[in-house]
BATI-548717 format. One record per residue (C-alpha): residue in three letters; x, y, z. Coordinates in steps of 0.1 Angstrom, whole numbers, plus 5000, padded with zeros to 4 digits. Example, Ala and Ser with C-alpha at 12.3 -4.5 7.8 and 13.67 -1.06 7.14 Angstrom:
BEGIN
ALA512349555078SER513749895071
This chain:
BEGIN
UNK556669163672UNK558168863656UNK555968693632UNK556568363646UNK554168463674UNK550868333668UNK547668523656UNK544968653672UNK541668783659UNK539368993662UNK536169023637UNK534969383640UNK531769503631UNK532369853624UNK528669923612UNK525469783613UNK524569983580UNK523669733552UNK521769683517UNK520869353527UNK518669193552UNK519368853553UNK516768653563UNK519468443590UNK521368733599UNK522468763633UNK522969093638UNK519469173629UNK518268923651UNK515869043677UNK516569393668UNK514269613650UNK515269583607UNK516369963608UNK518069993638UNK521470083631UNK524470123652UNK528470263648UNK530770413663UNK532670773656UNK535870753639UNK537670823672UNK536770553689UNK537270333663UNK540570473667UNK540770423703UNK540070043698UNK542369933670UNK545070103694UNK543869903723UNK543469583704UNK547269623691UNK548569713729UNK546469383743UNK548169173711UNK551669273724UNK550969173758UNK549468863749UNK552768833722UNK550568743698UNK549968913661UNK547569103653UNK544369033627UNK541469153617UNK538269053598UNK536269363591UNK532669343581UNK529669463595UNK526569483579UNK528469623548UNK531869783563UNK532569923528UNK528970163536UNK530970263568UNK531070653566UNK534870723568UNK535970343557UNK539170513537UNK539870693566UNK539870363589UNK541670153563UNK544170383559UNK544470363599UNK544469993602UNK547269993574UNK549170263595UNK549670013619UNK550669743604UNK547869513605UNK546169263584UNK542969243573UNK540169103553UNK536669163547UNK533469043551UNK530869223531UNK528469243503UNK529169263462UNK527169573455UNK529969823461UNK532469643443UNK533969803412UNK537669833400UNK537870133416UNK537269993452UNK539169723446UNK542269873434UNK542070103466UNK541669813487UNK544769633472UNK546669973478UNK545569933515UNK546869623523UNK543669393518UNK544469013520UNK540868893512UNK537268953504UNK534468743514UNK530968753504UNK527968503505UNK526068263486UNK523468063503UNK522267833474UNK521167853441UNK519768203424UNK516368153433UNK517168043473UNK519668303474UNK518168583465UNK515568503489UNK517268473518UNK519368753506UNK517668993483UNK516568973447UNK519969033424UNK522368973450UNK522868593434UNK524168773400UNK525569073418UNK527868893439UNK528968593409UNK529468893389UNK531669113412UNK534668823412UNK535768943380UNK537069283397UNK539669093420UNK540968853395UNK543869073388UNK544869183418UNK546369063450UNK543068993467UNK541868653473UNK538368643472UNK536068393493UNK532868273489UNK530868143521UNK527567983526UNK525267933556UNK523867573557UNK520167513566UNK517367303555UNK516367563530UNK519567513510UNK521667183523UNK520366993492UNK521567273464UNK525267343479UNK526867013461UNK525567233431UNK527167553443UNK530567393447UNK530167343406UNK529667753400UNK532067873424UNK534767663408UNK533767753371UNK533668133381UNK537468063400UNK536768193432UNK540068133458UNK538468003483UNK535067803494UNK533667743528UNK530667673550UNK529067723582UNK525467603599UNK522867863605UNK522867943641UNK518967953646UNK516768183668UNK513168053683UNK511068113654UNK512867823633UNK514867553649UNK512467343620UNK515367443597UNK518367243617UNK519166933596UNK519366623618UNK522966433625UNK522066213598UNK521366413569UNK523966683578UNK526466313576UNK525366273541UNK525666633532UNK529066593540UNK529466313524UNK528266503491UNK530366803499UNK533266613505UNK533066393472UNK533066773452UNK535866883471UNK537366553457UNK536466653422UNK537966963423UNK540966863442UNK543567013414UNK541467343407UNK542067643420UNK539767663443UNK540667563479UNK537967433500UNK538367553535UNK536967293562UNK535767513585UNK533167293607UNK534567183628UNK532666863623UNK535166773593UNK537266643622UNK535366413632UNK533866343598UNK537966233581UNK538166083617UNK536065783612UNK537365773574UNK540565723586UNK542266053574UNK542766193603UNK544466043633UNK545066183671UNK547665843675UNK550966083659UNK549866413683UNK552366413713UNK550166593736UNK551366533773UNK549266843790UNK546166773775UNK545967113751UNK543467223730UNK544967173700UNK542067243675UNK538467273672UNK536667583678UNK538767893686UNK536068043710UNK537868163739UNK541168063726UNK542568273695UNK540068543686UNK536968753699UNK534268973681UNK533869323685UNK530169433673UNK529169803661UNK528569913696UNK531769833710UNK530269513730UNK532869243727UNK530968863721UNK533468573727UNK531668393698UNK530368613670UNK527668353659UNK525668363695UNK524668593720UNK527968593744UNK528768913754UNK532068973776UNK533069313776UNK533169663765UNK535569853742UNK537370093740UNK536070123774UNK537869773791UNK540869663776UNK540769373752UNK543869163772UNK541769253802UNK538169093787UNK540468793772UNK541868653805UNK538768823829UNK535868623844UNK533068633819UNK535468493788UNK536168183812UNK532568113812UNK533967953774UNK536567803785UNK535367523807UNK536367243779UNK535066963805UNK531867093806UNK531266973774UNK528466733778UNK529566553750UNK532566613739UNK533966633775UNK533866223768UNK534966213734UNK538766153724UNK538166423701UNK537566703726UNK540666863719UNK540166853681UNK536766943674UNK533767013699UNK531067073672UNK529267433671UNK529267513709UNK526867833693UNK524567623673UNK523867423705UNK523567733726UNK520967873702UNK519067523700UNK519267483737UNK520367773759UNK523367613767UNK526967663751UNK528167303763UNK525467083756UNK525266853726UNK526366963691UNK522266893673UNK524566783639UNK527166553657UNK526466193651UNK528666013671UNK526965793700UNK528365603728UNK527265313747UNK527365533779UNK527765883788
């Protein structure tokens, strides 16, 4: 395939097995805290071969973001690197510091790793207990092992009430430690604590914060990767980002939130979710084919862009749409109101 097609994704959960229990974690949610699923090295195989067939028909590229749980405690995770670099695809990873070493990383490099992504979720003492007690040093300290190699490393936080206050502060030790890249993303909450949503307002101002550090740091080497989608509408009203210049006869999504559009997520039990941060499931694998799941019934549940409650009326409906999965969470229901989007209109 030419590599002018586009991408698409697929995050893949290759084991629920993990040295953390984060306090947010979705896989964990509802679930018992030991129960632990994965799938046989076969199958695994079975999957990355139908996820490449259903790439070709769809004449898109192939990419993967592996993670789990930790996919590094994954029993034959050589073995399935070595697979996935058999055939030609990329990858990163999503997973956790405490396995990092030269050694690992070196291997890693020699399998055609891109990047390596790991969490912070405030300051030492929040952290590590939302995370576990260490993982705040652990994780800081496991940067040095990519810093010669071809390995980009990422840090991400989830953003909640228990931490929005101390991730300006963050931005400050992820720069002086020269991590690539920096991103965030809102905690997608269950029943037990919608209490730690931030209203539209202060989420505002904590973009406001964030985006006066990314300012700082501009020249660094740290890029700051706007991944909420609410950054469009936030440079929007500031003027610094304009819809006038986008020739877009048809109507397309052009941005915004990829759910149903450019990626899916394939858990540790082969259940494929169209949005990784909610309860959506879709399919089976290797069981259903992946093209087949993509364009079938269920994924166009998520597409319905004029459902949109709010966004349906907003010119920026084709650029941003919120967190369809933290309203879904909040509410039930994947099109209602984004609870962190602040614009209002006279009449909806």
């Amino acid at each position: 395939m030419s590599n002018n097609n586009p991408r698409f994704a697929m995050q893949w959960h290759i084991t629920d097995r993990c040295d953390q229990r984060c306090k947010h974690c979705y896989i964990y949610q509802g679930k018992e805290k030991d129960c632990i699923f994965e799938l046989p090295f076969d199958v695994l195989e079975k999957i990355l071969h139908n996820f490449i067939d259903s790439c070709k028909l769809m004449e898109c590229e192939p990419i993967l973001t592996i993670t789990g749980g930790d996919p590094l405690m994954y029993p034959r995770i050589w073995d399935f690197l070595e697979m996935v670099k058999a055939n030609n695809v990329p990858f990163s990873i999503l997973g956790n510091p405490f396995h990092i070493n030269y050694e690992v990383v070196s291997r890693l490099e020699t399998l055609g790793c891109h990047g390596y992504q790991m969490s912070i979720d405030g300051l030492k003492e929040t952290h590590d207990y939302i995370r576990r007690p260490g993982s705040f040093d652990a994780t800081l300290d496991s940067i040095k092992y990519f810093k010669n190699s071809n390995i980009r490393t990422a840090i991400m936080s989830t953003v909640s009430k228990t931490n929005i206050n101390e991730l300006p502060d963050l931005v400050d030790i992820v720069v002086e430690h020269e991590v690539d890249n920096f991103a965030f993303a809102r905690y997608c909450p269950n029943p037990d604590d919608f209490d730690l949503i931030p209203t539209s307002n202060e989420y505002k101002d904590f973009l406001d914060k964030m985006w006066e550090k990314f300012n700082k740091y501009k020249d660094c080497g740290t890029r700051f990767a706007l991944k909420d989608h609410l950054w469009s509408l936030y440079l929007y009203e500031k003027g610094l980002f304009t819809i006038d210049d986008v020739e877009n006869p048809d109507d397309l999504i052009i941005d915004g939130c990829h759910c149903g559009i450019s990626h899916i997520t394939t858990l540790s039990d082969g259940t494929v979710y169209a949005c990784r941060r909610c309860e959506s499931p879709v399919g089976k694998v290797p069981e259903e084919s992946i093209y087949d799941i993509f364009y079938g019934e269920k994924m166009e549940e998520y597409r319905k862009f004029d459902d949109f409650e709010h966004c349906s009326k907003c010119e920026l409906k084709n650029f941003c749409r919120g967190c369809p999965a933290v309203a879904k969470c909040l509410t039930g229901n994947f099109y209602s109101k984004d609870p962190q989007c602040w614009k209002t209109f006279w009449r909806l």
